[in-house]
ZADO-1210 file (C-alpha; in nm, 4 decimals, padded with zeros to 6 digits):
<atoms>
<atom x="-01.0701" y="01.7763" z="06.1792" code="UNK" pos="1"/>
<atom x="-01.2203" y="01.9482" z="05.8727" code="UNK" pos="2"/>
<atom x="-00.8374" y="02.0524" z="05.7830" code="UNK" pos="3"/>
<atom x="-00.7983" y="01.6567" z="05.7320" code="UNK" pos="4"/>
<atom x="-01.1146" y="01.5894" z="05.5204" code="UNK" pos="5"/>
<atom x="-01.0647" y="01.8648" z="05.2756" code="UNK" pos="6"/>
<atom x="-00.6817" y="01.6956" z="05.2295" code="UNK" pos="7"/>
<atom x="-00.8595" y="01.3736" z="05.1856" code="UNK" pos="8"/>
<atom x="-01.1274" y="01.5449" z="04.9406" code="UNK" pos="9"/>
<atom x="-00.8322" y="01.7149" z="04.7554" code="UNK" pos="10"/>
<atom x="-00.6624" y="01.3795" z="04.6753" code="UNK" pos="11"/>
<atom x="-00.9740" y="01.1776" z="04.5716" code="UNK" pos="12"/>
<atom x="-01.0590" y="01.4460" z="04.2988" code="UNK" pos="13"/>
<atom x="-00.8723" y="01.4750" z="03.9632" code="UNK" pos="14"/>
<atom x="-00.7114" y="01.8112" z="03.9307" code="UNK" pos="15"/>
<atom x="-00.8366" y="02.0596" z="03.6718" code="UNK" pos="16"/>
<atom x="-00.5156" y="01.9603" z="03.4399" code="UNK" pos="17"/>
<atom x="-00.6256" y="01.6141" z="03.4358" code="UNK" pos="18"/>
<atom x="-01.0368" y="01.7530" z="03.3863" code="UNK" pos="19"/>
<atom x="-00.8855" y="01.9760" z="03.0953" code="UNK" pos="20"/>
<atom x="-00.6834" y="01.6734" z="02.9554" code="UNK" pos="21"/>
<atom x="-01.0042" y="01.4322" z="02.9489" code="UNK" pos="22"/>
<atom x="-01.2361" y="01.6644" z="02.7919" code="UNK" pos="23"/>
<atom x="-01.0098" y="01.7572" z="02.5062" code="UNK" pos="24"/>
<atom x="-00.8898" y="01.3954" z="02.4233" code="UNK" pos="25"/>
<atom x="-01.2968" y="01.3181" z="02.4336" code="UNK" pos="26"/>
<atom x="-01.3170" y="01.5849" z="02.1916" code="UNK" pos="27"/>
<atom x="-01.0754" y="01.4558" z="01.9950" code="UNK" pos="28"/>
<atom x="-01.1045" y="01.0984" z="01.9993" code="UNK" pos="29"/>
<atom x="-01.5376" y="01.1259" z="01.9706" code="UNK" pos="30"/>
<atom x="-01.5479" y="01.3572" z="01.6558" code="UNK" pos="31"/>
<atom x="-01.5687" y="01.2714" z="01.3522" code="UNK" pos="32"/>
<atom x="-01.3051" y="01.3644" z="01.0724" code="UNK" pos="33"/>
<atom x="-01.2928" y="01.6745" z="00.9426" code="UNK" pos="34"/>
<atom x="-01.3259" y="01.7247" z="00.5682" code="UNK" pos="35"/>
<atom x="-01.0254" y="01.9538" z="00.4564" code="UNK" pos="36"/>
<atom x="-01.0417" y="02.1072" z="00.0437" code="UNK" pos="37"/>
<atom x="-00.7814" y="02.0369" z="-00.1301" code="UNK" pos="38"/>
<atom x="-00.7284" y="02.4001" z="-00.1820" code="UNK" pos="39"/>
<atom x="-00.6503" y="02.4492" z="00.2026" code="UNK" pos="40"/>
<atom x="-00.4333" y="02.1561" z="00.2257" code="UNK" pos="41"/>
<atom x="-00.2387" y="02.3175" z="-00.0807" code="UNK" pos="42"/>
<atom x="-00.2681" y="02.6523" z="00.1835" code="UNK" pos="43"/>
<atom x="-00.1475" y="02.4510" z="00.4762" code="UNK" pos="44"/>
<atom x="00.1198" y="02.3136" z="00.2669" code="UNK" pos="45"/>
<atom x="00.2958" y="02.6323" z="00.1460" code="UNK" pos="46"/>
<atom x="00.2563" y="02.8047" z="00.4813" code="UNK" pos="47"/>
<atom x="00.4643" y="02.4635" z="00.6499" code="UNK" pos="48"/>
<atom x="00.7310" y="02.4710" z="00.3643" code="UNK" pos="49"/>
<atom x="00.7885" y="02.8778" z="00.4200" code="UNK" pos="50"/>
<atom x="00.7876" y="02.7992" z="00.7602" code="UNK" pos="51"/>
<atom x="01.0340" y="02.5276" z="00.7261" code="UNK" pos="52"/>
<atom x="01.2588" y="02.7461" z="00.5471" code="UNK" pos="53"/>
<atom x="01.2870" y="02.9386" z="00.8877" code="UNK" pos="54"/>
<atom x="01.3909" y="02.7181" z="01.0641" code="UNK" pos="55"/>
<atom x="01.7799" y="02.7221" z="01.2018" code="UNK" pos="56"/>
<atom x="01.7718" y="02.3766" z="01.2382" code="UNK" pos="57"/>
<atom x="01.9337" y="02.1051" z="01.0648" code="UNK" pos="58"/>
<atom x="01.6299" y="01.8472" z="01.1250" code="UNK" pos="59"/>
<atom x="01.6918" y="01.4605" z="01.0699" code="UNK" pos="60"/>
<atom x="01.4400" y="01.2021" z="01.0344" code="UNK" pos="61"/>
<atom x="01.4453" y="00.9246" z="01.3250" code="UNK" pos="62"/>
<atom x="01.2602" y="00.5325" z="01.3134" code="UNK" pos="63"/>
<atom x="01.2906" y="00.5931" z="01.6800" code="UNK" pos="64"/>
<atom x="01.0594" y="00.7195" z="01.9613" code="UNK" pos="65"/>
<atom x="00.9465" y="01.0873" z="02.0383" code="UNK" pos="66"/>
<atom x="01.1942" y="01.2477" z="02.2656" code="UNK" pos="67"/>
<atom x="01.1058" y="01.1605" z="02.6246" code="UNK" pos="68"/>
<atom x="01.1763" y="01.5157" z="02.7521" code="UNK" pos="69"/>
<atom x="01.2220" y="01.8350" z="02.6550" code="UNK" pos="70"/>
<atom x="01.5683" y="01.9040" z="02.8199" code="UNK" pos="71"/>
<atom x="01.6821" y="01.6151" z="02.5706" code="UNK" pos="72"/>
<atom x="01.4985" y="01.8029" z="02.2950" code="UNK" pos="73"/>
<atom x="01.6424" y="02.1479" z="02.4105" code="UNK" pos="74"/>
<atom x="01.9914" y="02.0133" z="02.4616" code="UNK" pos="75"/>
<atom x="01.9796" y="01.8714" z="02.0961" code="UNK" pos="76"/>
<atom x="01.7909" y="02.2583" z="01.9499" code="UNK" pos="77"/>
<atom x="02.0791" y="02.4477" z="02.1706" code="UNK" pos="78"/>
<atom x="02.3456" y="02.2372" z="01.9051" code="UNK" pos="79"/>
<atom x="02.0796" y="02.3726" z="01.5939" code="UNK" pos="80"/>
<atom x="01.9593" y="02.0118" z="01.5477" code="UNK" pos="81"/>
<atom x="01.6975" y="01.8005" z="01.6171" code="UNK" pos="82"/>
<atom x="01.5291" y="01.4784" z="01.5399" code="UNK" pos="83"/>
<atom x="01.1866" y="01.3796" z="01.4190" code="UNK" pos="84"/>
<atom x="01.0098" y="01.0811" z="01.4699" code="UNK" pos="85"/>
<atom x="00.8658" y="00.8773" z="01.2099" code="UNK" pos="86"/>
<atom x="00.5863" y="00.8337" z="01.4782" code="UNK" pos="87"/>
<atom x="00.4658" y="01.2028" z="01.3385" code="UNK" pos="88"/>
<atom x="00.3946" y="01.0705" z="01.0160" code="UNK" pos="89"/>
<atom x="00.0454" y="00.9271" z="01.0733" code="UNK" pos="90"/>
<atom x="-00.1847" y="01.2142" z="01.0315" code="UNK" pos="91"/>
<atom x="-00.4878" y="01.1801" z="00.7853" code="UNK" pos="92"/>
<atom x="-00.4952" y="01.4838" z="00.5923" code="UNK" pos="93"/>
<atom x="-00.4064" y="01.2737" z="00.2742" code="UNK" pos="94"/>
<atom x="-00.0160" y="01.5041" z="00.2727" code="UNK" pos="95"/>
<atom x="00.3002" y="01.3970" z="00.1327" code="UNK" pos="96"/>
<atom x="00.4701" y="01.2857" z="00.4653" code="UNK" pos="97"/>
<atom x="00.7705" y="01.5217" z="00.4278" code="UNK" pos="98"/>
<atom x="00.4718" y="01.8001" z="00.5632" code="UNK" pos="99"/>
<atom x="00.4483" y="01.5773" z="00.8784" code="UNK" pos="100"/>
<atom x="00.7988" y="01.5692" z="00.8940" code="UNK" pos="101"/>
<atom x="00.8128" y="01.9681" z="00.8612" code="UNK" pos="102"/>
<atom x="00.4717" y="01.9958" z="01.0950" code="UNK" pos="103"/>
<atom x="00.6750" y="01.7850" z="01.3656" code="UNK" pos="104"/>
<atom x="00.9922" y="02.0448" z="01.3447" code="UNK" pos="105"/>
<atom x="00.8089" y="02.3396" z="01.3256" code="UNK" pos="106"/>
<atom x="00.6007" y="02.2248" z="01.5981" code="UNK" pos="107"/>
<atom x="00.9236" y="02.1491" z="01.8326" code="UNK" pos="108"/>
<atom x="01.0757" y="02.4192" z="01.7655" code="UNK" pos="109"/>
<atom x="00.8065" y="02.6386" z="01.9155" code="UNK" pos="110"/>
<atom x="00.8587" y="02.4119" z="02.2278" code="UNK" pos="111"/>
<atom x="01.1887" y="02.5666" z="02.2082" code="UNK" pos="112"/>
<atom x="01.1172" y="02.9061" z="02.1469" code="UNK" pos="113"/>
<atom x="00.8268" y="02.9087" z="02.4479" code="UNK" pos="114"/>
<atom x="01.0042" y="02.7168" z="02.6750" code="UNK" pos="115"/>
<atom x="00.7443" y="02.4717" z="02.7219" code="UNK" pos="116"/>
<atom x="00.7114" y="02.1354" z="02.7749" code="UNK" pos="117"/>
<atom x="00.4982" y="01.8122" z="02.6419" code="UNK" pos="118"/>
<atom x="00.2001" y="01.9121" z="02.9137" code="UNK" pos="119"/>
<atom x="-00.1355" y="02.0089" z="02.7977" code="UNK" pos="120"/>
<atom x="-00.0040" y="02.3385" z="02.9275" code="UNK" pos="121"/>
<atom x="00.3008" y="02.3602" z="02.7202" code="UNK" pos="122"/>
<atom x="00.1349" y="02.2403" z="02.4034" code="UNK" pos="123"/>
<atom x="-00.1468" y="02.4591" z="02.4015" code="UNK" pos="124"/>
<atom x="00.1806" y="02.7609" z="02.4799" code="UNK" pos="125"/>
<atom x="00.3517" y="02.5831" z="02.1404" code="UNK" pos="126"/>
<atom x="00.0245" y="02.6205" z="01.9283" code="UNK" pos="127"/>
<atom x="-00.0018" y="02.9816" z="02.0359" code="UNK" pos="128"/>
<atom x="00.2790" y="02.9973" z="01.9385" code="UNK" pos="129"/>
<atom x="00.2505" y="02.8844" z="01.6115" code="UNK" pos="130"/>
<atom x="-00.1209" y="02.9787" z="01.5479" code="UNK" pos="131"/>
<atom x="-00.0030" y="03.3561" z="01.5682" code="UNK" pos="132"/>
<atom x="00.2112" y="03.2639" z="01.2475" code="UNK" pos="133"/>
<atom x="-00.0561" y="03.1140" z="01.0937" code="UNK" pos="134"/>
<atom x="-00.2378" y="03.3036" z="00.7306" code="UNK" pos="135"/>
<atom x="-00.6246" y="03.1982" z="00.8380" code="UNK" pos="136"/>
<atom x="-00.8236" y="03.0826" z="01.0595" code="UNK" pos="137"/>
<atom x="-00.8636" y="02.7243" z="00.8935" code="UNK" pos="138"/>
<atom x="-00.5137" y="02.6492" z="00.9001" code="UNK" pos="139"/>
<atom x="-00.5097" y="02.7541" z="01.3207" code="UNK" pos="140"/>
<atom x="-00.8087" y="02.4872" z="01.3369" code="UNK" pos="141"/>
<atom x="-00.5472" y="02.2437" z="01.1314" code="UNK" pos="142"/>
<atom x="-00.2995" y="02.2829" z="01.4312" code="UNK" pos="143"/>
<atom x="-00.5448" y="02.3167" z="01.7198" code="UNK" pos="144"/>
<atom x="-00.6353" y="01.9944" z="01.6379" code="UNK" pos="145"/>
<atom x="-00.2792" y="01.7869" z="01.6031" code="UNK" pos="146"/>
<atom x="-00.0860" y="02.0546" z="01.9105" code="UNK" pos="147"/>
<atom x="-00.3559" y="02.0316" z="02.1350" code="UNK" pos="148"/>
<atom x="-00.6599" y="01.7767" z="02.0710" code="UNK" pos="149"/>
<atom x="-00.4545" y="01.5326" z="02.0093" code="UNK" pos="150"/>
<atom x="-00.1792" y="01.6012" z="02.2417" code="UNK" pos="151"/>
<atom x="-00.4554" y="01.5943" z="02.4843" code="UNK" pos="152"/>
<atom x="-00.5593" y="01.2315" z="02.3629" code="UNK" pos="153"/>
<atom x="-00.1831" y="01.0714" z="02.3620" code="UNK" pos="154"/>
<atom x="-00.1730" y="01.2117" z="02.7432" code="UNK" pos="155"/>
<atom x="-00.5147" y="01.1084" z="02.8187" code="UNK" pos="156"/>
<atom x="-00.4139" y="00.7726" z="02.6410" code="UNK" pos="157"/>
<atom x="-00.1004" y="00.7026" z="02.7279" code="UNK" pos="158"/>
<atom x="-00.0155" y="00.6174" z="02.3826" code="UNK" pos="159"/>
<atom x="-00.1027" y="00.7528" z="02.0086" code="UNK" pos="160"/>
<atom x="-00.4204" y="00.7291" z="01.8878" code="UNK" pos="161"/>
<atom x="-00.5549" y="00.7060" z="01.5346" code="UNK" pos="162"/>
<atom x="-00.4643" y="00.9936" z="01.3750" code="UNK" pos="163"/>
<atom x="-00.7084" y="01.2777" z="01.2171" code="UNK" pos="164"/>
<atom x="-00.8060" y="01.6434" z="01.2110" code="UNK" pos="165"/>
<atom x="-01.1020" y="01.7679" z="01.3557" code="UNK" pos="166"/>
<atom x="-01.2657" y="02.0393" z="01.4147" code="UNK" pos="167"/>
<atom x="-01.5114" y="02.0390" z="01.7001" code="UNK" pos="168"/>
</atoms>
């Protein structure tokens, strides 16, 4: 009998995931903007493009949707190409929107390269990833923020939210 009502427990009570997934889309979605100099966004900027330069992909803008998986994602990296979605374009850090565009490819590359995928679990492996790249400590706070808060607030969501940066 108890064997039964811990099942029954187990199912009525959202797993950690879903906990951690909540709390960092609250995060996200109840701070307030962050205010970025223009100095680091100049920093930010020139660590994407040298980034970008990197990359052995041939990236291509898309008006289309994010990829819905990461085996379509993989199968297009595996063939050194893949496609961004205009959808990245809508942060608020006032940047010309070819840095989203880089942002977006560095960003799914480092799916690639960890092997993870679009869970709060593979997007916090993808910022690792990229946050050990990364020249300071502001500019990891930059990507926490769009890999993981607000990864955590489209899953959370279901859908985008309104885009910013902050720093909690």
């Amino acid at each position: 009998m108890a064997i039964g009502i811990n099942n029954s427990l187990q199912r009525i009570q959202p797993s950690s995931a879903s906990v951690k997934v909540e709390v960092l889309a609250k995060l996200y979605l109840e701070s307030k903007p962050a205010t970025i100099s223009d100095a680091m966004i100049a920093q930010f900027c020139d660590w994407l493009w040298g980034e970008y330069q990197s990359l052995p992909l041939n990236v291509e803008f898309s008006w289309y949707e994010r990829y819905p998986s990461v085996v379509e994602m993989f199968a297009d990296i595996k063939q050194s190409h893949v496609w961004v979605s205009a959808e990245s374009y809508d942060t608020t850090l006032g940047l010309n929107p070819i840095y989203n565009f880089i942002f977006q490819a560095i960003h799914d590359n480092d799916h690639y390269l960890t092997n993870s995928d679009f869970s709060l679990e593979g997007e916090i492996a993808t910022y690792n990833a990229t946050a050990k790249r990364a020249p300071s400590l502001d500019i990891q706070k930059i990507l926490y923020s769009e890999s993981v808060l607000r990864s955590a607030a489209y899953l959370f969501l279901g859908h985008a939210s309104i885009a910013k940066i902050v720093f909690p």
